[in-house]
Every structure is written in C-alpha cells, then in structure tokens.
C-alpha positions as CSV (number, residue, x, y, z in Angstrom):
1,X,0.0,0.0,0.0
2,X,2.7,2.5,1.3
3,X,4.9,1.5,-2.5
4,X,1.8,2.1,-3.9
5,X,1.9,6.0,-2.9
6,X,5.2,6.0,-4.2
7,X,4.6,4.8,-7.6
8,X,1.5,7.4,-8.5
9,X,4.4,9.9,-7.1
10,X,6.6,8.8,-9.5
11,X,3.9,8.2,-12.4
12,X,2.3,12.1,-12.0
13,X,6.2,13.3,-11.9
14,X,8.3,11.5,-14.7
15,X,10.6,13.8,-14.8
16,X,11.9,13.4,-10.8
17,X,14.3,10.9,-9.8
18,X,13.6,11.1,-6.2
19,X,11.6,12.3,-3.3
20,X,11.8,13.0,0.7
21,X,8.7,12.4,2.8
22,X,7.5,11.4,6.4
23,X,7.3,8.0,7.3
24,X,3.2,6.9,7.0
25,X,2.7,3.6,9.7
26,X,2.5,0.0,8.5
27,X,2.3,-3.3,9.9
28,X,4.3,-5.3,11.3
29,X,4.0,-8.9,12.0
30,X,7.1,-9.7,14.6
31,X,8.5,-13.5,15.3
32,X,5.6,-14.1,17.5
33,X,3.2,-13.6,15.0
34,X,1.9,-10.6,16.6
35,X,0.7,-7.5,14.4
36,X,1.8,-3.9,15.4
37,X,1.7,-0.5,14.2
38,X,5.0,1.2,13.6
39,X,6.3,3.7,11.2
40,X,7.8,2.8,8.2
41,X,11.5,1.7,8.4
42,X,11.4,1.8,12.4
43,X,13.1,-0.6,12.5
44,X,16.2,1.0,10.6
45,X,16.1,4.2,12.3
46,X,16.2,2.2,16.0
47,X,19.6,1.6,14.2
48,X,20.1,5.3,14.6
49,X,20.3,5.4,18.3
50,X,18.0,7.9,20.5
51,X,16.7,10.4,18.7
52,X,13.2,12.4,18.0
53,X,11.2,11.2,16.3
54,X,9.5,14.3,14.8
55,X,12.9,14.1,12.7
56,X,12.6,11.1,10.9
57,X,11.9,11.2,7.0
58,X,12.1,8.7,4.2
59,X,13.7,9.6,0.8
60,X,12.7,7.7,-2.2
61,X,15.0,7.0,-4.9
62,X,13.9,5.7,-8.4
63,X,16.7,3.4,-9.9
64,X,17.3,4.4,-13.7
65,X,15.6,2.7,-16.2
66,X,18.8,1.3,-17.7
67,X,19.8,-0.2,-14.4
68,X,20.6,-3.9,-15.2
69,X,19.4,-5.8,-12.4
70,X,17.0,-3.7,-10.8
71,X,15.2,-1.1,-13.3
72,X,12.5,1.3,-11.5
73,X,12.8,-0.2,-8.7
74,X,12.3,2.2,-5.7
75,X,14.7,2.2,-2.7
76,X,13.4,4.1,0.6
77,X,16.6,5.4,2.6
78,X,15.8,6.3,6.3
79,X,17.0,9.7,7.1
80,X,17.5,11.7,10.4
81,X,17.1,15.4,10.3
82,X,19.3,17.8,12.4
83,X,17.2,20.2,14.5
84,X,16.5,23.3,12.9
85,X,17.2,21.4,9.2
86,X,14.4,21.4,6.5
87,X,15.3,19.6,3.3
88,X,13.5,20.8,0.0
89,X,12.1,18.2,-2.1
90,X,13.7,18.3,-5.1
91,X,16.2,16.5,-7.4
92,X,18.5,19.2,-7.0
93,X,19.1,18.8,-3.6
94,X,18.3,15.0,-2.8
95,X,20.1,13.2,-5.6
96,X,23.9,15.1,-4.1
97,X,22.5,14.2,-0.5
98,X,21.4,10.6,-2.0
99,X,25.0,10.0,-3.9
100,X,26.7,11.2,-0.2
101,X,24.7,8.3,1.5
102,X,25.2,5.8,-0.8
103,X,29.3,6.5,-0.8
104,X,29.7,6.9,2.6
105,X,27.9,3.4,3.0
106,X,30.2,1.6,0.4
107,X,32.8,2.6,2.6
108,X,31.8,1.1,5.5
C-alpha cells in the first residue's frame, strides 16, 4: 500500500528521480506472529540510536531505467534530520545528498 503511494508519485512526476517524505505507519508482524503498528523503516532508524522522532523522513530514490538488475525499482533510505534542518524536495538537492549516502555506505 505504502509502494503504492510511491509509484502514483513517480507516475504524476516523470521527470523526478527522487523524493523525501514522512514516514506513513505500516504493519508489522514480529517472530511471535503478533501484528503492530509502527512507522515505516522503524526498525532501521532504531539503528540510529536515540533520537526524535518528529525528525525522521524517508527519501525515495527511483533506480534508472537502464539499471541492469534492478530497473524502476524504488529504494526508501531512512534519514535523520538535524534540528533546525528542512530539506526541499527536489532532485537538486536530494540526488547530491542521496549519492553522499550511498558512498559513505560503500565505505563502510
């Protein structure tokens, strides 16, 4: 349901690569079987350590079409705000901030 969002995004918008938004809430079915309620990617931004939560946003990415393995696909990267930070949402600034992610995670 949430991808679905993400897709009319992308399909009333051709021409953007990418996009930053708040995380909606989801379910989530944990080892027990039980079903909860938590935002999208908690579990990823736990990862962060403490933080607030009014800070959290998701930045879509839409893989080029000439991608060989995984064409259109649409990655969601978890990202923490700092506290007086706004991000604007366009390609402009979010594909720089998106290529600085992604490089300092192949270094790790």
């Amino acid at each position: 349901m949430l991808n679905m969002i993400d897709i009319q995004f992308f399909k009333d918008h051709p021409d953007r690569k990418a996009r930053i938004r708040l995380p909606h809430k989801q379910t989530h079915i944990d080892q027990q079987r039980a079903v909860r309620y938590l935002d999208e990617q908690e579990l990823a931004f736990r990862h962060l350590g403490p933080h607030n939560v009014k800070r959290r946003r998701i930045i879509v990415y839409r893989v080029p079409a000439d991608h060989p393995e995984y064409a259109n696909h649409l990655m969601q990267i978890p990202l923490l705000l700092y506290a007086d930070e706004s991000v604007e949402d366009t390609d402009k600034v979010l594909l720089p901030l998106i290529h600085k992610l992604m490089m300092e995670a192949a270094q790790r």
